[in-house]
N, C-alpha and C positions, 0 to 999 in steps of 0.2 A: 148703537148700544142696545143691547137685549135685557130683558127684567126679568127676575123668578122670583117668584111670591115667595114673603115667607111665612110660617103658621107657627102656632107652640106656643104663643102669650097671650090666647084667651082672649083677645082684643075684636071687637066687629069690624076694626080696621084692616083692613089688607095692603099687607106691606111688601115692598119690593125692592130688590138690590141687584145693583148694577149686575149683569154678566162678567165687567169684569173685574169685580171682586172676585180675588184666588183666596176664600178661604180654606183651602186647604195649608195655607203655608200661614197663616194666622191672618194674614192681611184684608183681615176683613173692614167694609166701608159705613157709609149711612144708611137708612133704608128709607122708604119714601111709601107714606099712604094719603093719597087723595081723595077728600071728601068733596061737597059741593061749597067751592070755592074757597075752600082749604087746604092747603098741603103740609102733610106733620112730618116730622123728621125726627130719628132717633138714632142712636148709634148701633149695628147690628153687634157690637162685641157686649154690648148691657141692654139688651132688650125691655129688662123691665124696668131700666134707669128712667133718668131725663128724657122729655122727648118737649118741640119746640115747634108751633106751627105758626104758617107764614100763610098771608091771601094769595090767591091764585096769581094774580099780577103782579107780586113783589116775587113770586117762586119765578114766572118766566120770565122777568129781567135778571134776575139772579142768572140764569141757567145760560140767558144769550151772553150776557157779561163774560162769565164762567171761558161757554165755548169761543169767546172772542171774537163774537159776532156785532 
């Protein structure tokens, strides 16, 4: 999986969305900005909506789970 920043909400956070999220067809996903030992997460369709962070070690259990590791 590849990541592209995304910019435009004014945030010191740098946010990143899957490669493959095809927003072009609207299907757009979550975005992900990691602080130090912080992972925030927001929806990239409400940018400036809700956003939800999780410690670094609940994001990689999350993510091995996910991948079904």
């Amino acid at each position: 999986m590849m990541h592209r920043a995304s910019v435009g909400d004014g945030s010191e956070l740098v946010w990143f969305k899957s490669s493959y999220s095809d927003s072009s067809s609207g299907n757009d996903c979550i975005e992900v900005a990691a602080t130090s030992g912080m992972v925030h997460v927001r929806d990239s369709k409400n940018v400036p909506g809700p956003r939800v962070g999780f410690e670094a070690t609940a994001w990689a259990n999350f993510v091995a789970y996910a991948a079904g590791s």
